[in-house]
C-alpha positions in Angstrom: 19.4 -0.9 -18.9 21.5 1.8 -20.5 24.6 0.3 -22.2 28.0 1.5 -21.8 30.9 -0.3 -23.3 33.5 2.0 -20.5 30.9 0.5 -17.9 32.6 -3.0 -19.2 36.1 -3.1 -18.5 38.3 -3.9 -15.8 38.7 -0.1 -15.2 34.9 0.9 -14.5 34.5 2.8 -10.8 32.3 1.0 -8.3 30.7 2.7 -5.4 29.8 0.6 -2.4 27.0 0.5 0.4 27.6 -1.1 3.7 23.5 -2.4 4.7 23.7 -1.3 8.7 20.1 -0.3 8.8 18.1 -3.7 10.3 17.1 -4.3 13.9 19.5 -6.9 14.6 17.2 -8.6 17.1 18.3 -12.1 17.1 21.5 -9.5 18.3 19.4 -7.9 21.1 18.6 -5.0 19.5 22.5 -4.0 19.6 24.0 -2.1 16.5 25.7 -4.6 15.0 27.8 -2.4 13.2 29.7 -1.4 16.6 29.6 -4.9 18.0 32.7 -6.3 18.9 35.3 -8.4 17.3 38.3 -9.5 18.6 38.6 -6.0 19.9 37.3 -4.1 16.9 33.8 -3.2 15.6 32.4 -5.3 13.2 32.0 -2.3 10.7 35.6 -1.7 10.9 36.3 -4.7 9.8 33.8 -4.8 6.6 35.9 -1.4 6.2 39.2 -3.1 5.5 37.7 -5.8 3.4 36.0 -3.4 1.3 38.8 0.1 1.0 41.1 -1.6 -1.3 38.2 -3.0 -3.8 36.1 0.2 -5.0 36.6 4.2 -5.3 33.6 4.9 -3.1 31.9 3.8 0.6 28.9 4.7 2.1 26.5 3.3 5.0 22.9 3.1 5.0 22.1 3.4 8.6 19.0 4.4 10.6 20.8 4.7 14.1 24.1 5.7 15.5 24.7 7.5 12.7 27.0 10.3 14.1 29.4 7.4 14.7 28.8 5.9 11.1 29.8 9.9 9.8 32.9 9.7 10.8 33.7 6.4 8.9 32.1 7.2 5.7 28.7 9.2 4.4 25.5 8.1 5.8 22.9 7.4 4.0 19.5 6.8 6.0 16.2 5.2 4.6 14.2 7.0 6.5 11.8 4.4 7.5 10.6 3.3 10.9 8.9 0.1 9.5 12.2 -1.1 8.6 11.6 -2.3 5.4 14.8 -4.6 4.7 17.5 -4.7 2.7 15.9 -3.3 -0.4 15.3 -0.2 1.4 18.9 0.5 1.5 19.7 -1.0 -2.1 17.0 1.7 -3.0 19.2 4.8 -1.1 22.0 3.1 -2.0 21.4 3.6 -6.2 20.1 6.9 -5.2 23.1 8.3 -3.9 25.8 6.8 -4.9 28.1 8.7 -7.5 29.3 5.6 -9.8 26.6 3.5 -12.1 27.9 0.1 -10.7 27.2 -0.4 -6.8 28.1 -3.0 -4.8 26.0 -3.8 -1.4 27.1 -5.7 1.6 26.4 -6.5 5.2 27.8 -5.0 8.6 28.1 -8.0 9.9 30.4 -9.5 7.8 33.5 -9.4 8.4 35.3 -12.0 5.9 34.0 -10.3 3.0 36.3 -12.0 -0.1 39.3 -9.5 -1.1 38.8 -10.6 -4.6 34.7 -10.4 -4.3 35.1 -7.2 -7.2 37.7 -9.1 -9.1 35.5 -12.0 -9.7 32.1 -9.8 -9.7 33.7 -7.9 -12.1 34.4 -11.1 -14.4 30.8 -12.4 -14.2 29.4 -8.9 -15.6 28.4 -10.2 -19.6 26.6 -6.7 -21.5 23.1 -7.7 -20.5 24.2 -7.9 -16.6 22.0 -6.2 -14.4 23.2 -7.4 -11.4 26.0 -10.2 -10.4 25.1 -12.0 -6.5 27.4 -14.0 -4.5 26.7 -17.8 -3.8 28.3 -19.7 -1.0 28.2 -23.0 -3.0 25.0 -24.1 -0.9 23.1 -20.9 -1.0 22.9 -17.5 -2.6 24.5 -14.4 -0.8 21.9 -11.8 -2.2 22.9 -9.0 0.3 26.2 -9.2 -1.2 25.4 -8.1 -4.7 26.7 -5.7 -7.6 23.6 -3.5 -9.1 23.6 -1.2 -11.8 21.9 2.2 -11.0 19.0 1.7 -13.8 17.4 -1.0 -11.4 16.5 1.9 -9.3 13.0 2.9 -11.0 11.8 -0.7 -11.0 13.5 -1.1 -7.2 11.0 1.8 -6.2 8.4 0.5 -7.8 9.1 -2.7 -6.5 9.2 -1.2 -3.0 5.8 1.0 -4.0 3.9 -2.2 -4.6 4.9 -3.6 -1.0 7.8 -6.3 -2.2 10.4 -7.0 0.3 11.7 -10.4 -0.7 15.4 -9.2 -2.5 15.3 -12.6 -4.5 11.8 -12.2 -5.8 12.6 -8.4 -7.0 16.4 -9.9 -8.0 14.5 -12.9 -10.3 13.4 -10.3 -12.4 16.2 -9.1 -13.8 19.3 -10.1 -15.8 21.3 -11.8 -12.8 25.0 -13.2 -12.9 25.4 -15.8 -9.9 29.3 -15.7 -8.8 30.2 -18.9 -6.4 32.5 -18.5 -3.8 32.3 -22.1 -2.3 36.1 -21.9 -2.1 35.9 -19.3 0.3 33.8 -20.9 2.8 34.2 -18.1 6.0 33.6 -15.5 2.6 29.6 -14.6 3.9 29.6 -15.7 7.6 26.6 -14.2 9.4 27.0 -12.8 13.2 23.6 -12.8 13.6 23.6 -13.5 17.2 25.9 -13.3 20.4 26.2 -17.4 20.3 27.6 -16.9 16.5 29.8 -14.3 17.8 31.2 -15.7 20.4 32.0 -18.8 18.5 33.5 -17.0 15.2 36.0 -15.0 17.4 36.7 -18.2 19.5 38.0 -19.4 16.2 39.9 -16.0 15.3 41.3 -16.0 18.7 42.8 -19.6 18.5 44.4 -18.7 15.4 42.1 -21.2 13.1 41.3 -18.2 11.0 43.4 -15.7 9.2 41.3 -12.3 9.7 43.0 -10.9 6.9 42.0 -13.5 4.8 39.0 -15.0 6.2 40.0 -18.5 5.3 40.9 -21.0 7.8 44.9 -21.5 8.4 
């Protein structure tokens, strides 16, 4: 990858992409960007997490995207087939303005407020990328990329690959834990997971401004 020492520091710009473009069928088919959480869409929160972290937002969606628009630029992969989550890392490097880019889910909506603080610490000069790990598993839709992956994501992509941490193993990859955080990457993949997440928000047993438990 291209060096630059600037790229380095503490100061370096970061855009980010919010993933919103899967089925979501363990959700019903449902948007899961504009499902419900304690009264507010899911994206909205993922919004609040991310603003104060990085000088750019944008969300890859293939659907409801004139409500997306009015959030932040949409970005569509343009694929019926629905190709995963390195379709929209792939749009995502395309279009975003700054080299570093940092990728997360809809559906999560305790992202860490330090997750670009401690990213950022990780990055060594021969990072490529730098991927979240929950202290039991890796987190690798919640990732930091650096926009020279993109030809060998598109090839990647050309060659039918859809497995992110197949096409992530091949590249110089800083793993960040976040096991003290342990709400950080909770996954609303379902109406039971929902329902039981804001059960805990609602009794007060989470702080939804930190995502930690009280």
């Amino acid at each position: 990858m291209t060096s630059n020492s600037e790229s380095r520091t503490d100061a370096f710009p970061v855009s980010a992409v919010i993933l919103a473009g899967g089925r979501a069928t363990r959700m019903g088919g449902e948007d899961k960007g504009w499902v419900q959480l304690a009264g507010r869409p899911l994206i909205d929160h993922v919004l609040d997490r991310l603003q104060p972290q990085v000088d750019e937002i944008l969300i890859n969606a293939n659907r409801s995207q004139a409500r997306y628009q009015a959030l932040a630029p949409v970005i569509s992969d343009d694929n019926r087939d629905y190709l995963g989550p390195l379709a929209g890392m792939q749009v995502g490097l395309a279009a975003a303005r700054h080299d570093w880019v940092l990728f997360v889910p809809c559906d999560g909506p305790a992202l860490p407020c330090d997750l670009m603080s401690r990213f950022r610490a990780a990055l060594t000069p021969g990072t490529e990328l730098v991927v979240a790990h929950d202290g039991d598993w890796l987190q690798p839709v919640v990732a930091l990329l650096h926009k020279s992956l993109l030809p060998s994501l598109c090839r990647a992509l050309a060659e039918g690959e859809r497995k992110i941490d197949i096409w992530f193993a091949r590249h110089q990859m800083a793993v960040v834990s976040f096991a003290d955080e342990p709400d950080a990457f909770i996954n609303l993949n379902s109406p039971a997971e929902l329902a039981a997440y804001e059960a805990r928000l609602l009794n007060s047993t989470i702080d939804p401004q930190q995502g930690a438990a009280l």
